[in-house]
The first five atom37 places (N, CA, C, CB, O) and aatype in JSON, in Angstrom:
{
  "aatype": [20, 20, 20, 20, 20, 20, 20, 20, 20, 20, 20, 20, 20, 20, 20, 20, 20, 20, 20, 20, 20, 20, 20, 20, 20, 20, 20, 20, 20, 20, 20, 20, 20, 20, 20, 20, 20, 20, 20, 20, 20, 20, 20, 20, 20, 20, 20, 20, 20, 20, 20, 20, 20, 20, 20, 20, 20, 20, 20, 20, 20, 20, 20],
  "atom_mask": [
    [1, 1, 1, 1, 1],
    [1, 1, 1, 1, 1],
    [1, 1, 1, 1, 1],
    [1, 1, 1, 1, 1],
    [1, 1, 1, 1, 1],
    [1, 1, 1, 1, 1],
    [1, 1, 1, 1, 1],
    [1, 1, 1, 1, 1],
    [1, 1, 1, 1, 1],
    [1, 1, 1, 1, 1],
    [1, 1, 1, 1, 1],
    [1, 1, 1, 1, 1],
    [1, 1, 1, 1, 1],
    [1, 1, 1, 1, 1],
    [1, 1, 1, 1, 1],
    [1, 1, 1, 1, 1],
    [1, 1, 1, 1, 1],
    [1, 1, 1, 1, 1],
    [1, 1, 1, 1, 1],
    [1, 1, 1, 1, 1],
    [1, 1, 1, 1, 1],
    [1, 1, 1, 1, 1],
    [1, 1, 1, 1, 1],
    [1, 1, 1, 1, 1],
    [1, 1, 1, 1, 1],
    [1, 1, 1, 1, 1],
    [1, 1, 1, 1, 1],
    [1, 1, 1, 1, 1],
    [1, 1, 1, 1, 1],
    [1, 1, 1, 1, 1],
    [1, 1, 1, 1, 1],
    [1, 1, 1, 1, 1],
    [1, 1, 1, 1, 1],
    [1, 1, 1, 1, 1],
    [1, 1, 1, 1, 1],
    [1, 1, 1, 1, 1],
    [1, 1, 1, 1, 1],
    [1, 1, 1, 1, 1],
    [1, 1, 1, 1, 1],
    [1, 1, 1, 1, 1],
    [1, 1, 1, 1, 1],
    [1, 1, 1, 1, 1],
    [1, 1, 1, 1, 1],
    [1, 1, 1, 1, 1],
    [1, 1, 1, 1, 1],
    [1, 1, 1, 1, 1],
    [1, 1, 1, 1, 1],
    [1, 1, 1, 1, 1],
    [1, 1, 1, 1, 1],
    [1, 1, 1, 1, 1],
    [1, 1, 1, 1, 1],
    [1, 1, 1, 1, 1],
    [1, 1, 1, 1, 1],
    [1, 1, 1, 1, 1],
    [1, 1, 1, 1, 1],
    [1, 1, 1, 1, 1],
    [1, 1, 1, 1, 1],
    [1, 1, 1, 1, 1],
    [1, 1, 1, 1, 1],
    [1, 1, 1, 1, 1],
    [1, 1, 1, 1, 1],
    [1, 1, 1, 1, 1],
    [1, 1, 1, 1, 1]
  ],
  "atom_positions": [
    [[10.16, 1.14, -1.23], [9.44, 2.31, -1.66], [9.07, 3.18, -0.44], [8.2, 1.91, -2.45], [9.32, 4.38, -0.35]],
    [[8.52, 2.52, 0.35], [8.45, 3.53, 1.81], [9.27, 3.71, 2.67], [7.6, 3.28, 2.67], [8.99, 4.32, 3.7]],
    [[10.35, 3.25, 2.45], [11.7, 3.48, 2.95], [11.97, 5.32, 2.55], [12.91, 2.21, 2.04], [12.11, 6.27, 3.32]],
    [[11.98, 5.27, 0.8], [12.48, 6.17, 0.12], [11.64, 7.16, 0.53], [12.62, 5.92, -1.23], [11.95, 8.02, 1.35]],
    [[10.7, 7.08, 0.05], [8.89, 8.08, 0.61], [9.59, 8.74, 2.28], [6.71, 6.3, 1.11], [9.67, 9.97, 2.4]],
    [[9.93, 8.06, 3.19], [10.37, 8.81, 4.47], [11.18, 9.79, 4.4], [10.94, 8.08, 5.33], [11.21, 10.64, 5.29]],
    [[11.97, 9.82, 3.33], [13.72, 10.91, 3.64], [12.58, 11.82, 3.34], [15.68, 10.93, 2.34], [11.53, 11.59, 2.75]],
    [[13.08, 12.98, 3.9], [12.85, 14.26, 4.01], [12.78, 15.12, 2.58], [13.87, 14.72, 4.9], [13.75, 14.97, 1.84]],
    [[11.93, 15.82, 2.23], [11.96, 16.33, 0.73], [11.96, 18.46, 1.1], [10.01, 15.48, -0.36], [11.2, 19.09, 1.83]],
    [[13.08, 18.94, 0.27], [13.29, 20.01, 0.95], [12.16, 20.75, -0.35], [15.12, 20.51, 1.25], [12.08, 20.33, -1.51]],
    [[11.38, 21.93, 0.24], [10.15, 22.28, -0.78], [10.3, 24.14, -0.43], [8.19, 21.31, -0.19], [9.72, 24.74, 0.49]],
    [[10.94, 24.55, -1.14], [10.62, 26.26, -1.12], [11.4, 26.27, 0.2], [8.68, 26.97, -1.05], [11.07, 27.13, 1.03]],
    [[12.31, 25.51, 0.49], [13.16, 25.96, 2.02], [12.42, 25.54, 3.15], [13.36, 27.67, 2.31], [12.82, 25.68, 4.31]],
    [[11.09, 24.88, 2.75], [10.47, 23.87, 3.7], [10.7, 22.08, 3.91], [9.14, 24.06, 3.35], [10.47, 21.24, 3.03]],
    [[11.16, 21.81, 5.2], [10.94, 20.72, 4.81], [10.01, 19.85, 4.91], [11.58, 20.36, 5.02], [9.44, 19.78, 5.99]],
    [[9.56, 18.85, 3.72], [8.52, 18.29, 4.18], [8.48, 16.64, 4.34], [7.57, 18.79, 3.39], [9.2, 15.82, 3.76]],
    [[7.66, 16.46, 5.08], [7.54, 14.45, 4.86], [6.27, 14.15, 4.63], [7.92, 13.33, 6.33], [5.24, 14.79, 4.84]],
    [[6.53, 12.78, 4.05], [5.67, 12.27, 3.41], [5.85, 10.98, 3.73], [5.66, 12.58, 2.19], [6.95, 10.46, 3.89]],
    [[4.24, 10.15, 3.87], [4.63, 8.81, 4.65], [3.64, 8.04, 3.6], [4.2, 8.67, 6.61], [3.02, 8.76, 2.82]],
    [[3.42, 6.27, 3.49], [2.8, 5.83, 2.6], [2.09, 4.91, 2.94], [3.39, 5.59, 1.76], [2.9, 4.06, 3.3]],
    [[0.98, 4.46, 3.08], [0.45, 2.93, 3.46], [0.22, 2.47, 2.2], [-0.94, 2.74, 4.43], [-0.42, 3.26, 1.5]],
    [[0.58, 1.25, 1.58], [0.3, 0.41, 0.77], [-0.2, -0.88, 0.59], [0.94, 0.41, 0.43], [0.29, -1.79, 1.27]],
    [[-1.28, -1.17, -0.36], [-2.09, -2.4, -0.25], [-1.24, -3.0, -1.36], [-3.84, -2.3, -0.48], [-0.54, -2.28, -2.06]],
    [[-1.32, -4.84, -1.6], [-0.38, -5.3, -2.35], [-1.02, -6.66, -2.71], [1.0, -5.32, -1.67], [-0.59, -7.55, -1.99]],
    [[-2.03, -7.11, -3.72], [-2.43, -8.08, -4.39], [-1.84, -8.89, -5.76], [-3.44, -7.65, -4.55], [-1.45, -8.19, -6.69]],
    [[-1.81, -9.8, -5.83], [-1.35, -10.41, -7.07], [-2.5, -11.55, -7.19], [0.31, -11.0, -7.0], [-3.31, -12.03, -6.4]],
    [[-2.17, -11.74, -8.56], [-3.09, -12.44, -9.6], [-2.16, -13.49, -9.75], [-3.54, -11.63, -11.07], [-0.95, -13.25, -9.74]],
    [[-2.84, -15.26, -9.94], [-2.14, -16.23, -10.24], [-3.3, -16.87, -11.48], [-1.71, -17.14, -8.82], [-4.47, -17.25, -11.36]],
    [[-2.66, -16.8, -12.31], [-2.73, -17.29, -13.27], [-4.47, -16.43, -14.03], [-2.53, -18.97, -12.88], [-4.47, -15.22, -14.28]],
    [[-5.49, -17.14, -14.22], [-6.7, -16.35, -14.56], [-7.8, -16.82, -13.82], [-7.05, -16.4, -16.0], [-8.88, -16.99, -14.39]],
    [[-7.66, -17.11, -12.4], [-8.32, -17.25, -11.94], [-9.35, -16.16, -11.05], [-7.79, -18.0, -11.67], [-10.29, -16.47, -10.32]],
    [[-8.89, -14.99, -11.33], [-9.39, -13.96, -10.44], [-9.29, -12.52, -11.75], [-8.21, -13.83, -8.74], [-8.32, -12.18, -12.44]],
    [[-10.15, -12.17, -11.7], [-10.33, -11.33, -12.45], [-9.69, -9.63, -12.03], [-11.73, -11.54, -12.6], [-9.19, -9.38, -10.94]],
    [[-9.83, -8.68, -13.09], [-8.82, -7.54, -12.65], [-9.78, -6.7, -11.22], [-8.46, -6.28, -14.31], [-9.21, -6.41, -10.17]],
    [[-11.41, -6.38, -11.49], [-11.78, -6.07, -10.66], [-11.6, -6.25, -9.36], [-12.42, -6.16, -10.9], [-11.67, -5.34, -8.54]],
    [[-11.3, -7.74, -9.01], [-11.27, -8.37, -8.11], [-10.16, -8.42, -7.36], [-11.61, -9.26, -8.41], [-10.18, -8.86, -6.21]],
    [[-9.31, -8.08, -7.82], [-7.51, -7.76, -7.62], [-7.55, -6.81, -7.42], [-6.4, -7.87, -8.62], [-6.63, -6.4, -6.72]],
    [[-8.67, -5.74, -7.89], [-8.31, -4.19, -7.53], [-9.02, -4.12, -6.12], [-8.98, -2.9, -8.74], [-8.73, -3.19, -5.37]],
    [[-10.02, -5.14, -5.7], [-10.66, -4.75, -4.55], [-9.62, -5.46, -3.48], [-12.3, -5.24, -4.52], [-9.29, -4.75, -2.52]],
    [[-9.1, -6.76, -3.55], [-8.33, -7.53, -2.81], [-7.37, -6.42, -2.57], [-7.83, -8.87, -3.45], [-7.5, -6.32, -1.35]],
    [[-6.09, -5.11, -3.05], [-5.63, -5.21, -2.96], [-5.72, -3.35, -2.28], [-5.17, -6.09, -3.76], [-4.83, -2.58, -1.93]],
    [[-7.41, -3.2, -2.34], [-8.28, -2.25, -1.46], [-8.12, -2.87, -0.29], [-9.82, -2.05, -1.82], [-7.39, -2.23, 0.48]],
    [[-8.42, -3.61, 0.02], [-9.03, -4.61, 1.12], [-7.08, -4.49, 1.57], [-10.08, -6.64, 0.4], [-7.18, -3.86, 2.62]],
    [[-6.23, -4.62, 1.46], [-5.01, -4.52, 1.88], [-4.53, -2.96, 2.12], [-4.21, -5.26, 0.9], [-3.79, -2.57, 3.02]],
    [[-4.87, -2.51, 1.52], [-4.46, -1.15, 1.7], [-5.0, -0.58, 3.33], [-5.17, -0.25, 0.37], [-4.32, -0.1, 4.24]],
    [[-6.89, -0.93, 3.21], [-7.22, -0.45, 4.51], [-6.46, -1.02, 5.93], [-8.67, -0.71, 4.58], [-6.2, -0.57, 7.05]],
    [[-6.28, -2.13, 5.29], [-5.66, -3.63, 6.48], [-4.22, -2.29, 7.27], [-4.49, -5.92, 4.99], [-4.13, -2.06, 8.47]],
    [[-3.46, -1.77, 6.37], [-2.11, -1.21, 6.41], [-2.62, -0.09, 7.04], [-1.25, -0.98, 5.05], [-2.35, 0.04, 8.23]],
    [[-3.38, 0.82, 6.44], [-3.72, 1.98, 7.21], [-4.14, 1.46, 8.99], [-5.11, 2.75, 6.29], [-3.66, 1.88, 10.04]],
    [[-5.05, 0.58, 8.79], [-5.46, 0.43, 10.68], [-4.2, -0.09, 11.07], [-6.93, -0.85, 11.31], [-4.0, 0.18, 12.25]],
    [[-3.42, -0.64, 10.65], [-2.21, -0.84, 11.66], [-1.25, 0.08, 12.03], [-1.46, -1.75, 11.28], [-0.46, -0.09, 12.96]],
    [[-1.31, 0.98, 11.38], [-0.46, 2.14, 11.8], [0.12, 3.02, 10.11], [1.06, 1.34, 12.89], [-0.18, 2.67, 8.97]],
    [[0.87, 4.03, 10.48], [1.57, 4.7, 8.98], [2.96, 4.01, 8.5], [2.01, 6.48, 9.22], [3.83, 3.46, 9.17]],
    [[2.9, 4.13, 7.62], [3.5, 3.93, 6.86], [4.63, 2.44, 6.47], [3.85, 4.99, 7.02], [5.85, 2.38, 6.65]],
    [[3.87, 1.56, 6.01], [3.67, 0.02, 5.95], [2.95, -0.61, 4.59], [2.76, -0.4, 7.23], [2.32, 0.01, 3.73]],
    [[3.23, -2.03, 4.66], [2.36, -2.41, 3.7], [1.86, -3.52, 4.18], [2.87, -2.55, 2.44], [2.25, -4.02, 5.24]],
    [[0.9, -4.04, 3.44], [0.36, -4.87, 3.68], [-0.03, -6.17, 2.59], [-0.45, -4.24, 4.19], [-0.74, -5.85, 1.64]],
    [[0.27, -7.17, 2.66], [0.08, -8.2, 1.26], [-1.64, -8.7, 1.56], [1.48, -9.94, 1.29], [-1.87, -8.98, 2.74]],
    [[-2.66, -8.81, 0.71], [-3.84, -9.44, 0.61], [-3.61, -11.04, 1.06], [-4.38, -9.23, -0.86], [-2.68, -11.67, 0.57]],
    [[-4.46, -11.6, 1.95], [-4.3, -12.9, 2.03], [-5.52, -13.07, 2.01], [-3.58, -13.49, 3.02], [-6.26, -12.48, 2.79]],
    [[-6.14, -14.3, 0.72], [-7.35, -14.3, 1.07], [-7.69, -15.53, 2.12], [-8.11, -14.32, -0.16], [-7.06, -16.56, 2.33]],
    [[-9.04, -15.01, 2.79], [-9.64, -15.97, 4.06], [-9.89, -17.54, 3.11], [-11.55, -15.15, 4.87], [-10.43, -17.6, 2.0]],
    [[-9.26, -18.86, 4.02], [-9.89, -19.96, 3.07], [-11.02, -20.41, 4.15], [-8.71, -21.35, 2.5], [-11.82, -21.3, 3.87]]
  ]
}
């Protein structure tokens, strides 16, 4: 997906780019609720942004 997001998008004879950081959580089984997946996968997103543009990042939680 951020592969694709990089090519160049031509706009009114402008060209423009566009770059993506992405956070990336999953749920196993019902042990974690949806809220909680939405913050885990907050908590990944910021992780991606401080490392630089355009990347992702998977949630690992701390044991």
């Amino acid at each position: 997906m951020i592969d694709a997001l990089r090519k160049p998008i031509i706009y009114e004879g402008h060209n423009c780019r566009v770059g993506a950081s992405i956070g990336i959580a999953s749920r196993c089984g019902d042990a974690i609720d949806v809220r909680q997946l939405l913050r885990n996968s907050d908590i990944a997103l910021y992780e991606a942004k401080r490392q630089g543009r355009n990347r992702y990042v998977c949630f690992e939680a701390a044991e």
